[in-house]
N, C-alpha and C positions, 0 to 999 in steps of 0.2 A: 368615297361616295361623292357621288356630283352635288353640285349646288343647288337648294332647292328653286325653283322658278311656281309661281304664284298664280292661280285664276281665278274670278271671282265670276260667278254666275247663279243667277236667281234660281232656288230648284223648289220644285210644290210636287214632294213624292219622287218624281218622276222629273228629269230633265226636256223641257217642251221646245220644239222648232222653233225658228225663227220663222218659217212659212206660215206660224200659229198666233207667235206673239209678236210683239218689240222687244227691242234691248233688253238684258237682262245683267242680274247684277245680286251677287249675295255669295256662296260656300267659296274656300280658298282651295285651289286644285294645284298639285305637285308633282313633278317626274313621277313616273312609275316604272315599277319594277318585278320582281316575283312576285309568288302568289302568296295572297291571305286566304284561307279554308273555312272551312265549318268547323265547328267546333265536335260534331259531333261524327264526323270522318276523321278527323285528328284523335279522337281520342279512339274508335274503332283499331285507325293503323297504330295504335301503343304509345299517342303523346299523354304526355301529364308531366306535373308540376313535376320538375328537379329534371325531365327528358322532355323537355319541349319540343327538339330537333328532330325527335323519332319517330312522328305523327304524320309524316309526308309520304310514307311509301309508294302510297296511290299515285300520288300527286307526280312524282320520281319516276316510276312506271310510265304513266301517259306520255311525260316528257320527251323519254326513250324511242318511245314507236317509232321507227322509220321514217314515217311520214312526216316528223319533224326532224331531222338530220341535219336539215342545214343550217340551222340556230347554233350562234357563234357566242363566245362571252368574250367580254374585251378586259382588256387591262391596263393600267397606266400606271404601272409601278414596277415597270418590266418582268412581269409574271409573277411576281409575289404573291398575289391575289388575283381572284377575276369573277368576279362581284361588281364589278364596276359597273359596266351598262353591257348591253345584249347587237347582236346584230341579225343578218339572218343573207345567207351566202343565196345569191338571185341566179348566178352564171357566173360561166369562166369566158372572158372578153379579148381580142386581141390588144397586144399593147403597142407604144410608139414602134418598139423593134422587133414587132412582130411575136414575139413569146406572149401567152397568155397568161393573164391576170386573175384572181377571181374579183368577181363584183362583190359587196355587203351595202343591202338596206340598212339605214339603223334611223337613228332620228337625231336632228338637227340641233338639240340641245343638249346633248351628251358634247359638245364640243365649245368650251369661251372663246369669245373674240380673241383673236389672235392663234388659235389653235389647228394646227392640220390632222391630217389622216396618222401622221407619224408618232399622233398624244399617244396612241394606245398600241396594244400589239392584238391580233386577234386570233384564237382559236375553235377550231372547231370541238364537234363532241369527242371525235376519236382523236383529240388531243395533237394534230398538228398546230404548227403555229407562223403566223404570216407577219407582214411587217404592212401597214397603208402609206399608198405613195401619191395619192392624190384625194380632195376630198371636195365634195360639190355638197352645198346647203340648196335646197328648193329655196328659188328667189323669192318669192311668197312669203317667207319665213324670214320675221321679226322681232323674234326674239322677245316675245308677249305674247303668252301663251292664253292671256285674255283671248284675242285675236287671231289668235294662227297657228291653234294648235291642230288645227288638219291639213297644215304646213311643215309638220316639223317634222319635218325629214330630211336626210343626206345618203348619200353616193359616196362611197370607200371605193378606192381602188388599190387591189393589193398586190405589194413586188411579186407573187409567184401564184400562178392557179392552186384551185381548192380541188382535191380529188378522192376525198374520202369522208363527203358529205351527201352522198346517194347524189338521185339524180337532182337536177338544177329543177327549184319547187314551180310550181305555175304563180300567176298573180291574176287576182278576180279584178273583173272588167265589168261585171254586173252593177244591179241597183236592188239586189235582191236579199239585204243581208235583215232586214229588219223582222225581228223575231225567229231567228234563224241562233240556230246554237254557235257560240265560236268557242275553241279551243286558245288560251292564251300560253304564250312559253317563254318562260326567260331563267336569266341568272339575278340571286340578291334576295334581298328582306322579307324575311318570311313574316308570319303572323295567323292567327287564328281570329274569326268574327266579332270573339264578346271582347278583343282585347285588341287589335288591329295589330299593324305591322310593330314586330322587336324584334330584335338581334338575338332574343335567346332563343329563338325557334330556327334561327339561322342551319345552313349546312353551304359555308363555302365552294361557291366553283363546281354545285352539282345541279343542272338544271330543275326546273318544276314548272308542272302546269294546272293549270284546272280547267273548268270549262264556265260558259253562262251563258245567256239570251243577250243578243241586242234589243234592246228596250227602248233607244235614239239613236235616230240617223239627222244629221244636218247636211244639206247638198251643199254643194258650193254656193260661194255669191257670186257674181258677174257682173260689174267688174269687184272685184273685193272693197268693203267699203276699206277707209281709211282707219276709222277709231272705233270700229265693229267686227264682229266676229264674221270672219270669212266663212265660217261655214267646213265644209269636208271632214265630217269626223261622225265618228262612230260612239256608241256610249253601251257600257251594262251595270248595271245595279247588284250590290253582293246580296241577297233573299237570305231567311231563315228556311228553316225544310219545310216551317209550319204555314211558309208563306209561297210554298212550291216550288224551292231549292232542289236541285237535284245532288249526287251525294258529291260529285268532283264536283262541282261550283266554287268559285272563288272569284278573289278580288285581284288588281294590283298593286303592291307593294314598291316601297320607295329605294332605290341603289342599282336599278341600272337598265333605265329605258333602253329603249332601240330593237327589245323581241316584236317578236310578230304575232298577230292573230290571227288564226286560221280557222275555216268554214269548207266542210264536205259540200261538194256540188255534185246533181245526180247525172250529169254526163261525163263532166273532167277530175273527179274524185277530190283531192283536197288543194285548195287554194291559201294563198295566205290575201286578206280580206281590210290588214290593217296593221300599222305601226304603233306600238303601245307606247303613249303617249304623260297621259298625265293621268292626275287621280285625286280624287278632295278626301278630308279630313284627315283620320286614322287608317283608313281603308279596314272600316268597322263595318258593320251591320247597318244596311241602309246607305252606305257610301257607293260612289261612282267610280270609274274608271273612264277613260276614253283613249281613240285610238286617233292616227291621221289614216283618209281612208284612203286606202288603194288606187280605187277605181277612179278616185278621182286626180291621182298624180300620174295616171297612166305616161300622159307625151312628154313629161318631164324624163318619166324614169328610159323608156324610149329612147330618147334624144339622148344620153348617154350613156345606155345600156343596153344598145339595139336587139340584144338577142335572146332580150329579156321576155319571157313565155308567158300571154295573156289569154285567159277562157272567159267561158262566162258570157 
């Protein structure tokens, strides 16, 4: 499990813009990871005390759909595990000698200083497995996720193309995600609402999703301040049902950022909308999650990933 990295931001219910307020300053926010559920969808799919880990089936299904296929789990213990953090395969790229590569998004603090593309190994769903041979952080991204965590993203470049993760996903280019359902997908630390994320609801190296509302959107800043929050990120809040939870809803969990979230668009079908980021407290009932947002790393991912597919 990665290292946890810390945010602290003022929240009243609801996480409020910066176009709203000033500076803010209050909950501590941490890498994120799988999902945390309802309690009462966990206990529908056969969780309970002494089978914690048997309450996801839903959640395991969603994952599955096709339209998530190219959600990658990574490992750095050379496969022994892969719970570690997520990526999600964007295109297969030319390389220096002309063989192609596959591309992976992940996020930029799945890697310490000093760390390359080569920390981890990464795998798709249908179980091949690639080696990373180059690895680009968003310059933006310092590593203070006060700050920049709709930064935190990177660029994998992997020795051999990916060919059995359906086709290469789209990436939303839009401004439209606010109050819009997203689908979140990864690998790592499960958990259920009244008790937040734990290891005994775990299922190693099987992905899950759940779904929620964007509840906050922060645009960029321009130019980024220096000791403020740049801005580019996405947020959703975990709801009880009684609070107008729908039944997949869920949170993010801590053990292995870098999945993606994604959002149905009514011309280009499903996009991924945002890099799963960080996340405050337990990831209980009333906690947050947030993403870095897509649309706004568009010319980055671009500029070395040319052939990387944007709608929206």
């Amino acid at each position: 499990m990665r290292s946890l990295l810390r945010r602290r931001r003022l929240l009243s219910g609801a996480l409020v813009p910066a176009a709203l307020v000033p500076a803010v300053l209050g909950l501590a926010f941490r890498p994120a990871g799988a999902v945390v559920v309802l309690d009462s969808t966990w206990r529908a799919e056969g969780g309970r005390p002494g089978r914690e880990s048997e309450g996801f089936g839903a959640h395991e299904a969603l994952a599955r759909q096709p339209q998530f296929a190219s959600v990658m789990s990574l490992s750095e213990d050379d496969g022994e595990s892969w719970d570690t953090a997520s990526g999600t395969w964007i295109g297969n790229m030319a390389g220096p000698n002309g063989s192609l590569q596959g591309v992976v998004l992940t996020s930029g603090h799945n890697f310490e200083p000093g760390e390359g593309a080569d920390n981890f190994l990464y795998r798709t769903l249908g179980g091949t497995v690639r080696r990373g041979v180059r690895l680009d952080t968003h310059p933006l991204y310092n590593r203070n996720n006060k700050e920049r965590s709709g930064y935190d993203a990177a660029i994998v470049r992997l020795d051999r193309a990916v060919t059995d993760a359906g086709p290469a996903p789209a990436l939303y280019a839009g401004r439209d995600e606010k109050g819009r359902q997203i689908v979140m997908v990864g690998y790592g630390t499960r958990g259920i609402g009244s008790v937040g994320e734990n290891e005994d609801y775990n299922n190693p190296g099987v992905p899950a999703a759940a779904t929620n509302m964007v509840d906050e959107v922060m645009d960029a800043v321009v130019p980024p301040p220096r000791d403020d929050d740049a801005g580019n990120w996405l947020q959703v809040t975990l709801r009880r049902e009684s609070e107008g939870a729908d039944r997949l809803d869920g949170l993010l969990g801590a053990g292995d950022s870098g999945g993606s979230a994604w959002m149905r668009t009514q011309r280009f079908g499903w996009a991924i909308v945002g890099i799963n980021a960080n996340g405050n407290g337990d990831s209980a009932y009333g906690d947050q999650s947030e993403f870095a947002r897509v649309s706004g790393l568009r010319s980055w991912i671009l500029r070395l990933a040319p052939g990387a597919r944007f709608v929206g």
